[in-house]
C-alpha positions in Angstrom: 36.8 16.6 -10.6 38.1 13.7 -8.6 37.7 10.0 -9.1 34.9 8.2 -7.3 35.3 5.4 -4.9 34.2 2.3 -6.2 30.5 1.7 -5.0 29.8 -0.5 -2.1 26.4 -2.7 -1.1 24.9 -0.7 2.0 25.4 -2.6 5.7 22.4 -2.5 7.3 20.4 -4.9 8.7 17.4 -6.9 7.3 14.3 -4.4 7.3 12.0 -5.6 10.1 9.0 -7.4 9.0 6.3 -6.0 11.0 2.9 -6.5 9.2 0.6 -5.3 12.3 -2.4 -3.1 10.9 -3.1 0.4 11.8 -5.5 3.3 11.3 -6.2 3.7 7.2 -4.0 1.2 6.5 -5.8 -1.2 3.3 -6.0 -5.0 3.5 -7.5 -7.6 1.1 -9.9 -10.3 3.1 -11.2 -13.3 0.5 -13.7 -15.6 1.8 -13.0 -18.4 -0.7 -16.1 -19.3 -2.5 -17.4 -15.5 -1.9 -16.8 -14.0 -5.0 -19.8 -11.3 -4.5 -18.8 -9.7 -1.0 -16.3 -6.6 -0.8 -12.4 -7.9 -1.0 -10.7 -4.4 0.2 -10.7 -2.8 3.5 -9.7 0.3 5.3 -9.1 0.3 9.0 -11.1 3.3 10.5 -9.4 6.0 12.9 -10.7 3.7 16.2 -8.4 0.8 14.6 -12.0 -1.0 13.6 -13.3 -2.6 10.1 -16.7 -3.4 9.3 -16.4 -6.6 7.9 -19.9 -8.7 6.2 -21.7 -10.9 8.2 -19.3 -10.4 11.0 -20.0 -6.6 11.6 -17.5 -4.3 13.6 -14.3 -6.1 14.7 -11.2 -4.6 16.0 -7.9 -4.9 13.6 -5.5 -2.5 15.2 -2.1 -4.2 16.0 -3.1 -7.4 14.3 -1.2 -9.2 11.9 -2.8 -10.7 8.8 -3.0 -14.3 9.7 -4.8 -13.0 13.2 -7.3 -11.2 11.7 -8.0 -14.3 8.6 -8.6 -16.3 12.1 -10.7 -13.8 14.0 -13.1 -13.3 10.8 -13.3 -16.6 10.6 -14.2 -17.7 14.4 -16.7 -14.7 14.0 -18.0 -16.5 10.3 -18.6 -19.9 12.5 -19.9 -18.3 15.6 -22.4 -16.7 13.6 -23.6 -19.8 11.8 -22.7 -18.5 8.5 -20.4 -21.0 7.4 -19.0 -24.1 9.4 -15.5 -24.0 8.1 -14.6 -20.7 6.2 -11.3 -20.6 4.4 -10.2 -16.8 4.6 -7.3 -15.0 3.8 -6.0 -11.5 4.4 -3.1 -9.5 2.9 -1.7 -6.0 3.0 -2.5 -3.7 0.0 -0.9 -0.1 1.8 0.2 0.8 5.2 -1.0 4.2 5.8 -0.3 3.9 9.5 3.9 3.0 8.4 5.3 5.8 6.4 8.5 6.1 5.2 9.8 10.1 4.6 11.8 11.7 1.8 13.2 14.9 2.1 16.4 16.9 0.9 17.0 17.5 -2.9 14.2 15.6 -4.2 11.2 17.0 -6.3 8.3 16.6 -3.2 9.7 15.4 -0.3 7.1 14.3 2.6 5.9 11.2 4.3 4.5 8.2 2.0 2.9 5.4 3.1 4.8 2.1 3.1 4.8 -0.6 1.3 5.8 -4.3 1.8 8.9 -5.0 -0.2 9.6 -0.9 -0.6 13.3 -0.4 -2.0 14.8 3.0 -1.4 14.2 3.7 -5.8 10.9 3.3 -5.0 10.6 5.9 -1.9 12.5 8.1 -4.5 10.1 8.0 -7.1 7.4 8.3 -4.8 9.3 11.5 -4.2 9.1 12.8 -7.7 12.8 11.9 -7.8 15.6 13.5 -7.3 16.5 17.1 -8.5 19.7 18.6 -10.5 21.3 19.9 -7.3 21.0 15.9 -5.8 24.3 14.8 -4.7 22.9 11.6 -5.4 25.7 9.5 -4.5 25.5 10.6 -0.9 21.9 9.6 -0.2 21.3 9.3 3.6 19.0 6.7 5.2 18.6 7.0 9.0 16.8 3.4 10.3 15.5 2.8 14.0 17.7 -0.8 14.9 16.3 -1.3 18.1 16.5 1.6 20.4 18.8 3.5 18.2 19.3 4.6 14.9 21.9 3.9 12.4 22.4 6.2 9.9 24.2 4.8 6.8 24.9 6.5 3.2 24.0 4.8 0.1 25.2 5.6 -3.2 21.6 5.7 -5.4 23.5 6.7 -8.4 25.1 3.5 -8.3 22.0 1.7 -7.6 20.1 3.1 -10.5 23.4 2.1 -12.5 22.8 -1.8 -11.5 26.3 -1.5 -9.5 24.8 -2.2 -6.3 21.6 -3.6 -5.0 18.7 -1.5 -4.3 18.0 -0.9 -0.5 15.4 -2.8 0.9 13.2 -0.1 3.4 10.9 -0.6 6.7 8.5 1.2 7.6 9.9 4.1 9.7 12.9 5.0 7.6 13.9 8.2 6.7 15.9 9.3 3.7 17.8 12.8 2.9 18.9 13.7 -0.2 21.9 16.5 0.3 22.5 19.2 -2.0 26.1 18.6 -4.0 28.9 21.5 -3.3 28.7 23.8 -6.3 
């Protein structure tokens, strides 16, 4: 058994915040002073959501803030209130995925999550199996037009020796097998 390099913080750059909404992705819209109409969301396949006293509006490739000040134009247009305060925020991107594959327990796509740190992408994997070579933990990231693959030590993350690696929507980890 050799010695292990000491661990190093992963270069990568900044995930990219992207918040647009897609297709089954889950939002939260609060109509302050509404405490009695439906707060969750679910954009349908056509990139629509049936929102009350508003109807059918179109969400797909919106941000947050666009869509608290389209269902509010559509609140005053409609006479329903003259000056709405509304707010919308992300519960689960469905339409941004992160995957997990390699030596972890069930690897697959998972949806993303704002604020997503490569543990959690792990976990969501079931973890990582006996046969992990854990330090070695490969996370391929689209910068741009290309990709940059970089390997992360997540032994040393789960040891509090390096920080966790924030993730964006897109990413894709690998777990390899160690030599035997």
């Amino acid at each position: 058994m050799g010695c292990k390099p000491t661990p190093k913080a992963v270069d990568l750059p900044p995930p990219e915040e992207t918040s647009t909404l897609g297709p089954g992705d889950i939002f939260i819209l609060h109509i302050i002073g509404e405490d009695e109409l439906p707060t969750e969301f679910t954009v349908a396949p056509d990139g629509t959501v049936d929102v009350p006293y508003v109807q059918r509006i179109t969400v797909d490739g919106l941000e947050p803030q666009e869509i608290s000040a389209l269902v509010r134009k559509e609140l005053m247009a409609a006479q329903i209130y003259t000056d709405p305060s509304v707010s919308v925020s992300i519960k689960e991107y469905a339409s941004k995925s992160i995957t997990v594959g390699g030596e972890v327990k069930e690897d697959g796509s998972f949806p993303f999550t704002p604020g997503m740190m490569l543990s959690d992408a792990i976990a969501k994997a079931g973890g990582t199996t006996p046969l992990a070579k854990a330090w070695a933990v490969v996370l391929v990231r689209r910068v741009g037009k290309e990709s940059k693959r970089v390997v992360v030590d997540y032994e040393a993350i789960i040891d509090n020796e390096i920080p966790d690696v924030p993730l964006q929507a897109g990413d894709r980890i690998s777990v390899p097998q160690r030599p035997f």
